[in-house]
N, CA, C and O atoms as CSV, one atom per row, in Angstrom:
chain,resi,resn,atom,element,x,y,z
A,1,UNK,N,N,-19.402,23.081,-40.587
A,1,UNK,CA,C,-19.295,21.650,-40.768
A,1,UNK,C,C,-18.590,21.319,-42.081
A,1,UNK,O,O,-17.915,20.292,-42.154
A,2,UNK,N,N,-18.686,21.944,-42.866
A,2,UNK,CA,C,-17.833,21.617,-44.275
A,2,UNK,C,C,-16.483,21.816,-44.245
A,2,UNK,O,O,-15.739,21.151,-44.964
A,3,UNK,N,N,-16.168,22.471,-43.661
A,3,UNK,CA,C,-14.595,23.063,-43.025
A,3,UNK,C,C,-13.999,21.562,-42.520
A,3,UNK,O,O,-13.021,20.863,-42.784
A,4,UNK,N,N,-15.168,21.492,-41.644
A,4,UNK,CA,C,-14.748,19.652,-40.557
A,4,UNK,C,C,-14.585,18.574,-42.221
A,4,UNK,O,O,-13.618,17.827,-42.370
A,5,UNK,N,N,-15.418,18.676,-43.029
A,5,UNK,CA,C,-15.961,17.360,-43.652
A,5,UNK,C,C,-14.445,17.835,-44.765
A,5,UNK,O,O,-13.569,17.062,-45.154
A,6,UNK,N,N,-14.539,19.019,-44.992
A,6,UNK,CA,C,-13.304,18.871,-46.113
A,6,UNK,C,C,-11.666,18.325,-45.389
A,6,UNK,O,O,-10.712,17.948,-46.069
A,7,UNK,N,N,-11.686,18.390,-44.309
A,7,UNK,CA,C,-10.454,18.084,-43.351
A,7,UNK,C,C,-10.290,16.361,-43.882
A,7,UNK,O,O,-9.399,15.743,-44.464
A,8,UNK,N,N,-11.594,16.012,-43.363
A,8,UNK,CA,C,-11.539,14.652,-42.955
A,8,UNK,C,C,-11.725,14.256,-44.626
A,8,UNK,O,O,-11.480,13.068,-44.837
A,9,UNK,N,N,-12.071,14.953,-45.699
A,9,UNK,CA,C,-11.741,14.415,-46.987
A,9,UNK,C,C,-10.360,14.423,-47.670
A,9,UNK,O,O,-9.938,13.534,-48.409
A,10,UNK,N,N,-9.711,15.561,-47.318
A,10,UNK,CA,C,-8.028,15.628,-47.388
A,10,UNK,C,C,-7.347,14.796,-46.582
A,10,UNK,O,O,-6.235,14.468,-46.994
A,11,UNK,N,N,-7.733,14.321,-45.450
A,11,UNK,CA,C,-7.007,12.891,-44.707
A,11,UNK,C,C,-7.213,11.703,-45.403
A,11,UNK,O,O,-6.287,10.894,-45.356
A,12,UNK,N,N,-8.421,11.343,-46.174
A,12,UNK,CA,C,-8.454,10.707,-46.856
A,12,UNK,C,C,-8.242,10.330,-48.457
A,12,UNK,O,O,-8.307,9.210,-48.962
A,13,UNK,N,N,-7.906,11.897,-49.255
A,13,UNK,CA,C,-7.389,11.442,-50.372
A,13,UNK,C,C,-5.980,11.452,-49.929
A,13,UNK,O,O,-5.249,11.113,-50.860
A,14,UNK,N,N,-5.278,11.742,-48.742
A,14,UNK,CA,C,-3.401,11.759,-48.918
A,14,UNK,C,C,-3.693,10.186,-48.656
A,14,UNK,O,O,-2.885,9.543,-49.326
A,15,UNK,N,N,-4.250,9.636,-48.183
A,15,UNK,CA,C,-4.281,7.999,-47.842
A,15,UNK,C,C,-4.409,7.397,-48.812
A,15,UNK,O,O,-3.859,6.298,-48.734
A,16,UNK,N,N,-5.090,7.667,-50.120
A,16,UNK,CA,C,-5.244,7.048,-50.912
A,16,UNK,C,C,-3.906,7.270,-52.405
A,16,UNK,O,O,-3.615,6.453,-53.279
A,17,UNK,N,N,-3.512,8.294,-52.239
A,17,UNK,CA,C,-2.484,9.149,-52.687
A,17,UNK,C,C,-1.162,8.076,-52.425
A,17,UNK,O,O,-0.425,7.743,-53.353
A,18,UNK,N,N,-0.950,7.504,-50.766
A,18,UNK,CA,C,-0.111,6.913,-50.115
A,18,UNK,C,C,-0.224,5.304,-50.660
A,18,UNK,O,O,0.723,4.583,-50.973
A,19,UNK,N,N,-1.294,5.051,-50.672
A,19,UNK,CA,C,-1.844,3.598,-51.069
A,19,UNK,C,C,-1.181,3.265,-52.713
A,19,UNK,O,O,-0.608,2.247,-53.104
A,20,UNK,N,N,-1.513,4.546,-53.472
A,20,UNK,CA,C,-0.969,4.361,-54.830
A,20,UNK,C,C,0.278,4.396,-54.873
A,20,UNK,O,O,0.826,3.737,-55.757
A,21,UNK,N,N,1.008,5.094,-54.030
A,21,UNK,CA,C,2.660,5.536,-53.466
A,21,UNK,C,C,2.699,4.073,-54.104
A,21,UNK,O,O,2.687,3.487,-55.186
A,22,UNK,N,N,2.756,3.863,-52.692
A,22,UNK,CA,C,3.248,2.148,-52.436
A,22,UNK,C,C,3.628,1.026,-52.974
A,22,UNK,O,O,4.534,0.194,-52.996
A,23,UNK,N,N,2.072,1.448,-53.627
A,23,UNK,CA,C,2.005,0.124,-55.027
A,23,UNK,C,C,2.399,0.129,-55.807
A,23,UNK,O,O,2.450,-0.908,-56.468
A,24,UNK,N,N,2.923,1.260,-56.240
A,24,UNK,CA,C,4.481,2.087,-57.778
A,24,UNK,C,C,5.417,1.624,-56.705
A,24,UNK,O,O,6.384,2.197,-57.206
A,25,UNK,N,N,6.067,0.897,-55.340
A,25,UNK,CA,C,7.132,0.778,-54.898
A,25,UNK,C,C,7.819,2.349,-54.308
A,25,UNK,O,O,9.017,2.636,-54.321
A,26,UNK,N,N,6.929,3.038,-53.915
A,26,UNK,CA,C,7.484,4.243,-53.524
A,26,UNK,C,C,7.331,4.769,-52.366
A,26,UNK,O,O,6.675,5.798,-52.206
A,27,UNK,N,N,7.939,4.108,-51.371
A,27,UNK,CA,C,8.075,3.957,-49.918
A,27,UNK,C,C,8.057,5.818,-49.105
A,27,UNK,O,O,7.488,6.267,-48.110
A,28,UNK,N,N,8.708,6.260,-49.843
A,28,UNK,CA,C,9.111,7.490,-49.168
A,28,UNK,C,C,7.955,8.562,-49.681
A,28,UNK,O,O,7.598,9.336,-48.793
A,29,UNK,N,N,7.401,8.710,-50.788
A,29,UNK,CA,C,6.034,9.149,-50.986
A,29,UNK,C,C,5.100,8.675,-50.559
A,29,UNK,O,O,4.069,9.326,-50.726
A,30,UNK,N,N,5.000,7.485,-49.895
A,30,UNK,CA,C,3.521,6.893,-49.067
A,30,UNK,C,C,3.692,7.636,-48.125
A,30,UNK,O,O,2.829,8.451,-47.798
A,31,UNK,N,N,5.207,7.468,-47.292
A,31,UNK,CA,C,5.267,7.972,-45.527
A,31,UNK,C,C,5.090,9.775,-46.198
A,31,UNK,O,O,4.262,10.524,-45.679
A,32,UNK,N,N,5.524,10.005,-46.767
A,32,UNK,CA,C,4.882,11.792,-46.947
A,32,UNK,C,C,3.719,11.606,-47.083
A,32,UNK,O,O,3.166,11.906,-46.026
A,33,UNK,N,N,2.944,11.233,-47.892
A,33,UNK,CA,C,1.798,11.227,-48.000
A,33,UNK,C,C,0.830,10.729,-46.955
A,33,UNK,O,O,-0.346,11.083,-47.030
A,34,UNK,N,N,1.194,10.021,-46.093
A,34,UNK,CA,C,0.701,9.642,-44.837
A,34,UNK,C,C,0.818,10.857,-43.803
A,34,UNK,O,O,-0.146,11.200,-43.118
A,35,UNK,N,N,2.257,11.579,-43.727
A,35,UNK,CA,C,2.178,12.982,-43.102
A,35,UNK,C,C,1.417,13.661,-43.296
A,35,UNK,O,O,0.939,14.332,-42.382
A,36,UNK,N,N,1.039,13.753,-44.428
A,36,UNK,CA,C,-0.139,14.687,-44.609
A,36,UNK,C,C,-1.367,14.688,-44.315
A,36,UNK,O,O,-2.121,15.644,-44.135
A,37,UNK,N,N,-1.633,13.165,-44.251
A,37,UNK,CA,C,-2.798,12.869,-43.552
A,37,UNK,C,C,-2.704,13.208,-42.373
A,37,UNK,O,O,-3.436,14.156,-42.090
A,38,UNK,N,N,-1.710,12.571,-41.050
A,38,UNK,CA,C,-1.920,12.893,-40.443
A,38,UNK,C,C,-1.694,14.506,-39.730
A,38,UNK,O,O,-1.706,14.823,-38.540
A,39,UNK,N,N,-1.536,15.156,-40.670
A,39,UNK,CA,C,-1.340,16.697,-40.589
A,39,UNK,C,C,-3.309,16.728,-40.433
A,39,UNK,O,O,-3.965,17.082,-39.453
A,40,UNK,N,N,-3.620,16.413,-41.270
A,40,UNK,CA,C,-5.199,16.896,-41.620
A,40,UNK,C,C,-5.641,15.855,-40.533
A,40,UNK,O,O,-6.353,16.545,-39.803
A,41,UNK,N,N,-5.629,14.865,-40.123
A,41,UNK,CA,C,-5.966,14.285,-38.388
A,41,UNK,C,C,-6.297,15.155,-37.527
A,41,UNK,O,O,-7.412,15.532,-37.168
A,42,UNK,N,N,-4.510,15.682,-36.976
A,42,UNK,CA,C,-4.222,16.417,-36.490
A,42,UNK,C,C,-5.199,17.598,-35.986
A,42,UNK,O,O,-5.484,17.969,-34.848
A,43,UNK,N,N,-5.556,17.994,-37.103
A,43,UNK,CA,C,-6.212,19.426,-37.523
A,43,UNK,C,C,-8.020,19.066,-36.781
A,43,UNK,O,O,-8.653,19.876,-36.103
A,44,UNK,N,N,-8.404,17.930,-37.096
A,44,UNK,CA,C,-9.362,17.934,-36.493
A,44,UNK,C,C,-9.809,17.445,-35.333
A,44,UNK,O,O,-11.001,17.361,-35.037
A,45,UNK,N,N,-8.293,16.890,-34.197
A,45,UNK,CA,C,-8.184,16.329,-33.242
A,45,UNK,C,C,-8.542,17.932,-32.342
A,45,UNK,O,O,-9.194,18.042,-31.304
A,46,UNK,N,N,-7.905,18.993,-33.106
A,46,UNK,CA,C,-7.464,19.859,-32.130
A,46,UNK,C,C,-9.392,20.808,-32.370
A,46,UNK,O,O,-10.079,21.137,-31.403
A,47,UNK,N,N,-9.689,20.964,-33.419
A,47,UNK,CA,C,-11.290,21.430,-33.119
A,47,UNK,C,C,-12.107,20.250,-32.760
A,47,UNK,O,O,-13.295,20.377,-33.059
A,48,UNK,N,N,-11.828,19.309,-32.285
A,48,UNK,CA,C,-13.156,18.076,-31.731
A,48,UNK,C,C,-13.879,18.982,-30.392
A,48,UNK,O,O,-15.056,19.345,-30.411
A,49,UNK,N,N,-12.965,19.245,-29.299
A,49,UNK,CA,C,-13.553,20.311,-28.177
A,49,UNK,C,C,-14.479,21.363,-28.789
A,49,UNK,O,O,-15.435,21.340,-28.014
A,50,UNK,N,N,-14.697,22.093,-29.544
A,50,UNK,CA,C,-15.669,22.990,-30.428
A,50,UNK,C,C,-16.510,22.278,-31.519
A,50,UNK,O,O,-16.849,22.931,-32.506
A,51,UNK,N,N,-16.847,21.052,-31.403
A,51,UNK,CA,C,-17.565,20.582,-32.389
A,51,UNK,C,C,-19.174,20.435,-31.499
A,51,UNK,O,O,-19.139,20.081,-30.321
A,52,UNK,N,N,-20.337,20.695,-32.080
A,52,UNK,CA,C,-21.315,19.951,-31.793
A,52,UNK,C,C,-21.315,18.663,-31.548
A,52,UNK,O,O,-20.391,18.043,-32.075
A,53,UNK,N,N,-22.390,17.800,-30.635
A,53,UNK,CA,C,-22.733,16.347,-30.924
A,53,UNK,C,C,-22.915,15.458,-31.927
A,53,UNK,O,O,-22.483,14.320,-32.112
A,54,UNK,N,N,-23.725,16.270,-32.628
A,54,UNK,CA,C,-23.980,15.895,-34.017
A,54,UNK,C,C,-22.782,16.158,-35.040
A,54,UNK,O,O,-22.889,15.480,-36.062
A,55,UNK,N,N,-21.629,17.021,-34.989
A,55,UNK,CA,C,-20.536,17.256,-35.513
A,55,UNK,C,C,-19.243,15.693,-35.715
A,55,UNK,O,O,-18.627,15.052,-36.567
A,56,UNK,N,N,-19.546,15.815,-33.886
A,56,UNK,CA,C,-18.371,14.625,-33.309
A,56,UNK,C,C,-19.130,13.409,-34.226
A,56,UNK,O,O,-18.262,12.621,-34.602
A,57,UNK,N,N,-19.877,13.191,-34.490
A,57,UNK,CA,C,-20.587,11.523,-34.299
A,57,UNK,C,C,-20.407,11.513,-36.133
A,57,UNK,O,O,-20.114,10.453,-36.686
A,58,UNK,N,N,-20.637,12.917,-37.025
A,58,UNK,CA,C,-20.059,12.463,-38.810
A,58,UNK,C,C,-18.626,12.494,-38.685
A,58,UNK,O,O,-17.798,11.694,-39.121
A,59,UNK,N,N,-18.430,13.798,-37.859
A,59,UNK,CA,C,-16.886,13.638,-38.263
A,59,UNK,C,C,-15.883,12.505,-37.623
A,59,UNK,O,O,-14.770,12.197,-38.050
A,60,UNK,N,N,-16.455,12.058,-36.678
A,60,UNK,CA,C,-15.688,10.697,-35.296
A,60,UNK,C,C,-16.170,9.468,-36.629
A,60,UNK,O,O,-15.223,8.749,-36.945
A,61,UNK,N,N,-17.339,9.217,-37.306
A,61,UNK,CA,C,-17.420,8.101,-37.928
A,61,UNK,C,C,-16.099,8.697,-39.464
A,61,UNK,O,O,-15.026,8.116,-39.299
A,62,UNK,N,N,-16.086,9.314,-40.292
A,62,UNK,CA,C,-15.382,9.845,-41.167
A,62,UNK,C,C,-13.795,9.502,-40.729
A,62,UNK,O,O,-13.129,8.526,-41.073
A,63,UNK,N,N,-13.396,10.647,-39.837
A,63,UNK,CA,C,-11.963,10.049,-39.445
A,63,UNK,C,C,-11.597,9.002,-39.047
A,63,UNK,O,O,-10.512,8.456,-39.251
A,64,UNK,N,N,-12.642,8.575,-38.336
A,64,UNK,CA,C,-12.054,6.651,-37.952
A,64,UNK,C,C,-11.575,5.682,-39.035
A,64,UNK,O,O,-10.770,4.750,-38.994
A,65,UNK,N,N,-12.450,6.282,-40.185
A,65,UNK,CA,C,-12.256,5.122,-41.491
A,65,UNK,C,C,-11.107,5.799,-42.124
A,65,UNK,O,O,-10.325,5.199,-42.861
A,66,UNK,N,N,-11.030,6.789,-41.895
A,66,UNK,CA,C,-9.672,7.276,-42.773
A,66,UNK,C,C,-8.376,6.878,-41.511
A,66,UNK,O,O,-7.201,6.860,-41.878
A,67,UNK,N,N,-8.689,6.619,-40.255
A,67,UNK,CA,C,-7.402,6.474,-39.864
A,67,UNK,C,C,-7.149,4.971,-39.638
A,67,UNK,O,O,-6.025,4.475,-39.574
A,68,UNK,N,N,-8.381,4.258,-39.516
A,68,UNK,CA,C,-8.167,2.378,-39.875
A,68,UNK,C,C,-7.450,2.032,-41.168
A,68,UNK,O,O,-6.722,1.054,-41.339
A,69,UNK,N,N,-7.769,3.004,-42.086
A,69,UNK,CA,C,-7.085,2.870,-42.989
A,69,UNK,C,C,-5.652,3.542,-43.834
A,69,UNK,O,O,-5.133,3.417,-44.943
A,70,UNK,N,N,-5.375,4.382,-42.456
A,70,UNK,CA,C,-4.239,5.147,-42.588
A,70,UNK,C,C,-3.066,3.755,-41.898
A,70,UNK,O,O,-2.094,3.207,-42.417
A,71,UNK,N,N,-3.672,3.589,-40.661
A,71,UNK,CA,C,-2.908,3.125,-39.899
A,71,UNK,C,C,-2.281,1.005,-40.919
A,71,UNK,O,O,-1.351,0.206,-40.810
A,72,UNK,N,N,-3.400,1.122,-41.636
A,72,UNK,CA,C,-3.069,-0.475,-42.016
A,72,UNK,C,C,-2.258,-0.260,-42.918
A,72,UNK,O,O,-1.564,-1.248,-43.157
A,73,UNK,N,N,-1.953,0.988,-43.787
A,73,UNK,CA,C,-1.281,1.056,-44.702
A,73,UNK,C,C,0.124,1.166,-44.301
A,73,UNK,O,O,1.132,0.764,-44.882
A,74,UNK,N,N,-0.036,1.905,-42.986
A,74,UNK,CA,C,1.360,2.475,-42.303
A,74,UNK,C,C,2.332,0.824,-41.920
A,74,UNK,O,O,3.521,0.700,-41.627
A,75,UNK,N,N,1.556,0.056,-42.032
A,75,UNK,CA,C,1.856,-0.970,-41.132
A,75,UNK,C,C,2.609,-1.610,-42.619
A,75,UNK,O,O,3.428,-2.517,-42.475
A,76,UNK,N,N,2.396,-1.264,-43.573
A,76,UNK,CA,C,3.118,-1.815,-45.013
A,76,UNK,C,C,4.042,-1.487,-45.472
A,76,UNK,O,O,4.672,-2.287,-46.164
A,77,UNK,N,N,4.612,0.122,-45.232
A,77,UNK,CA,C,5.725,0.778,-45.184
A,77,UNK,C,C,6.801,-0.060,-45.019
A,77,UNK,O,O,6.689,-0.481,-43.867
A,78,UNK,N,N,7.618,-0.459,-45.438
A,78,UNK,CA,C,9.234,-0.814,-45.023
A,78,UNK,C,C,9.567,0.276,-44.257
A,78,UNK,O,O,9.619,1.442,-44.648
A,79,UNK,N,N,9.819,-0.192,-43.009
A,79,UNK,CA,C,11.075,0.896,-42.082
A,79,UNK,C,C,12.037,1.780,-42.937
A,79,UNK,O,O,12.043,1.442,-44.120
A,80,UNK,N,N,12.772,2.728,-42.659
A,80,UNK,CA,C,13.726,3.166,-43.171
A,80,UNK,C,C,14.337,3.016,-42.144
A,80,UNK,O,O,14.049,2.951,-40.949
A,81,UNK,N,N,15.951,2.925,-43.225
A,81,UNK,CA,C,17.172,1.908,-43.013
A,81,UNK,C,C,17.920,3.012,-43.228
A,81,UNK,O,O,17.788,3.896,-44.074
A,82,UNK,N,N,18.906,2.831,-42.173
A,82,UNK,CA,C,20.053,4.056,-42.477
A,82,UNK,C,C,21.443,3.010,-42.523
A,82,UNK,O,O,21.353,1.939,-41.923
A,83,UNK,N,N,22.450,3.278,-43.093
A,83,UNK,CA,C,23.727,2.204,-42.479
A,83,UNK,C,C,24.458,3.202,-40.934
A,83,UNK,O,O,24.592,4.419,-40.802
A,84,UNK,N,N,24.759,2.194,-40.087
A,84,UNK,CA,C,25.084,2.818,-39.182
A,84,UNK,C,C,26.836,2.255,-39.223
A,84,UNK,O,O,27.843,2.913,-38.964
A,85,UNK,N,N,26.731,0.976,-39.600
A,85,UNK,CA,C,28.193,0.782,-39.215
A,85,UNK,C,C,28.490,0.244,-40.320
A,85,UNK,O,O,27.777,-0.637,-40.801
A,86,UNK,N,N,29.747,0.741,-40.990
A,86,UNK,CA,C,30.970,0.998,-42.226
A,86,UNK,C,C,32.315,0.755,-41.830
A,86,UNK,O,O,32.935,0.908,-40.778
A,87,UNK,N,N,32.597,0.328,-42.980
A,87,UNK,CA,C,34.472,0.006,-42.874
A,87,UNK,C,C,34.847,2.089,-42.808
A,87,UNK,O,O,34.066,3.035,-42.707
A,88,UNK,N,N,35.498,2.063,-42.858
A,88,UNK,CA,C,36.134,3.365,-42.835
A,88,UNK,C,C,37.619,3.302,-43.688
A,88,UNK,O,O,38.718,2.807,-43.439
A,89,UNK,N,N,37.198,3.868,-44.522
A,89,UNK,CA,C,38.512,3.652,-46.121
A,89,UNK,C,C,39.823,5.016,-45.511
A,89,UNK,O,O,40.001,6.205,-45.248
A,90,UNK,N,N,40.231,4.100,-45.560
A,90,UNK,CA,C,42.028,5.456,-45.002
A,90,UNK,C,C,42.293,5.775,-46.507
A,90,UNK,O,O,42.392,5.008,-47.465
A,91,UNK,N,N,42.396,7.403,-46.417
A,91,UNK,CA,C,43.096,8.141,-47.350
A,91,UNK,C,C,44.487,8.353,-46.796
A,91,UNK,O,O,44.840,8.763,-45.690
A,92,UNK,N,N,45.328,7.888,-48.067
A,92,UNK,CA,C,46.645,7.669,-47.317
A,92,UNK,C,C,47.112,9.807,-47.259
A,92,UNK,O,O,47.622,10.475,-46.360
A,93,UNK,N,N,46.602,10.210,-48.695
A,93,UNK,CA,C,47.279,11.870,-47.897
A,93,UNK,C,C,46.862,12.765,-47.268
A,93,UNK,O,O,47.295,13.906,-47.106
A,94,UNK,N,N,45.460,11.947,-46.657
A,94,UNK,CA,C,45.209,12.676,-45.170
A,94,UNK,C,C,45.806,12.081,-44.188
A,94,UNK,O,O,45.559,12.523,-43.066
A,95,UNK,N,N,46.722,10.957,-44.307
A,95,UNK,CA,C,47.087,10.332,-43.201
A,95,UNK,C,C,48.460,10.946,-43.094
A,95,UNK,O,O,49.096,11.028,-42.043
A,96,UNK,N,N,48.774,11.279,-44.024
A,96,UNK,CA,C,50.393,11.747,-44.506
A,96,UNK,C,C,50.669,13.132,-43.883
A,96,UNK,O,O,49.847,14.020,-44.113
A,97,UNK,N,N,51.800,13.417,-43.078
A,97,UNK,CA,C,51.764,14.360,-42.509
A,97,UNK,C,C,52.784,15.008,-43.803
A,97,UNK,O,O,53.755,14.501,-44.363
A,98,UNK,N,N,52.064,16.426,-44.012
A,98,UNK,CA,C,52.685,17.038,-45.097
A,98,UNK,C,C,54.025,17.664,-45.423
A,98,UNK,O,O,54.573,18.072,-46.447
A,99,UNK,N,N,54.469,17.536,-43.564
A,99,UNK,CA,C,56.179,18.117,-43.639
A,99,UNK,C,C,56.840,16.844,-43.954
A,99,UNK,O,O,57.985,17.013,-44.373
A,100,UNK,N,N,56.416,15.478,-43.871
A,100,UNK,CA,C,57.270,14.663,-44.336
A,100,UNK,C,C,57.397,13.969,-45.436
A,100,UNK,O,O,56.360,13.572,-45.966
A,101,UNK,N,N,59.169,13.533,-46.277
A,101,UNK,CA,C,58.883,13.412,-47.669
A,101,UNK,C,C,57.610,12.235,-48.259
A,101,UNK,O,O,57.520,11.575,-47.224
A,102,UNK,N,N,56.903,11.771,-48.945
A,102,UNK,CA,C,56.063,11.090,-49.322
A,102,UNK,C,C,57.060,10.160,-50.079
A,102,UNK,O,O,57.344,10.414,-51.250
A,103,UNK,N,N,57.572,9.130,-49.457
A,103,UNK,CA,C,58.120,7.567,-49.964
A,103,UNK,C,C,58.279,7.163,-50.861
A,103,UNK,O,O,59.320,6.822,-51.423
A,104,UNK,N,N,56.619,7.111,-51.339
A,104,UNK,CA,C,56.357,6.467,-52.470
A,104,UNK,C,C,56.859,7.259,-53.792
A,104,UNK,O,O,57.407,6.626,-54.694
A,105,UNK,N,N,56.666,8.619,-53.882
A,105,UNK,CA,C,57.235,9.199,-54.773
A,105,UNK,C,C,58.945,9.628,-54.981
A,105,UNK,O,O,59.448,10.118,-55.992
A,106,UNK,N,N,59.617,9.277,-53.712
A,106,UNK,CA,C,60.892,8.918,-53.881
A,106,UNK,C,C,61.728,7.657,-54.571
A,106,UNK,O,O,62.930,7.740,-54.821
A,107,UNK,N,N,60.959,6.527,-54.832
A,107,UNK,CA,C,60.977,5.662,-55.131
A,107,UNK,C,C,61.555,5.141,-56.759
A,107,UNK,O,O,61.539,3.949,-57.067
């Protein structure tokens, strides 16, 4: 059971880890730090089938509060933004075919 309880305490300090992210403005260390939580989720989604009754019912109350509160934080994240569409800048001496004289320097 301590194995279970330290899981569900590492889901909950990366949450809190993420929470402080945030609030320094540090978008991309919350969402890591949220991975990690849900890495340690994860981890105890997959031993719930091998848990006792009495296991499921600390560790089911434990992870719930760490993931109500994973999930509200997630919801604060700014999306990441990629640019998808750009001017496209012409380099004129890649455009320049190299067997022919260059103009401008004839000039």
């Amino acid at each position: 059971m301590d194995d279970l309880l330290k899981l569900a305490a590492d889901a909950g300090v990366e949450v809190t880890a993420a929470e402080a992210a945030l609030e320094e403005g540090a978008a991309g260390a919350a969402r890591e730090a949220l991975d990690r939580a849900d890495d340690a989720l994860a981890a105890l989604r997959e031993r719930w089938g091998g848990m006792s009754a009495a296991q499921r019912v600390v560790i089911g109350e434990a992870a719930g509060a760490v993931r109500a509160r994973r999930d509200l934080l997630a919801a604060r994240i700014p999306p990441v933004r990629t640019v998808t569409d750009g001017v496209a800048e012409l380099d004129p001496e890649q455009e320049r075919d190299p067997a022919q004289p260059d103009l401008d320097q004839e000039r």
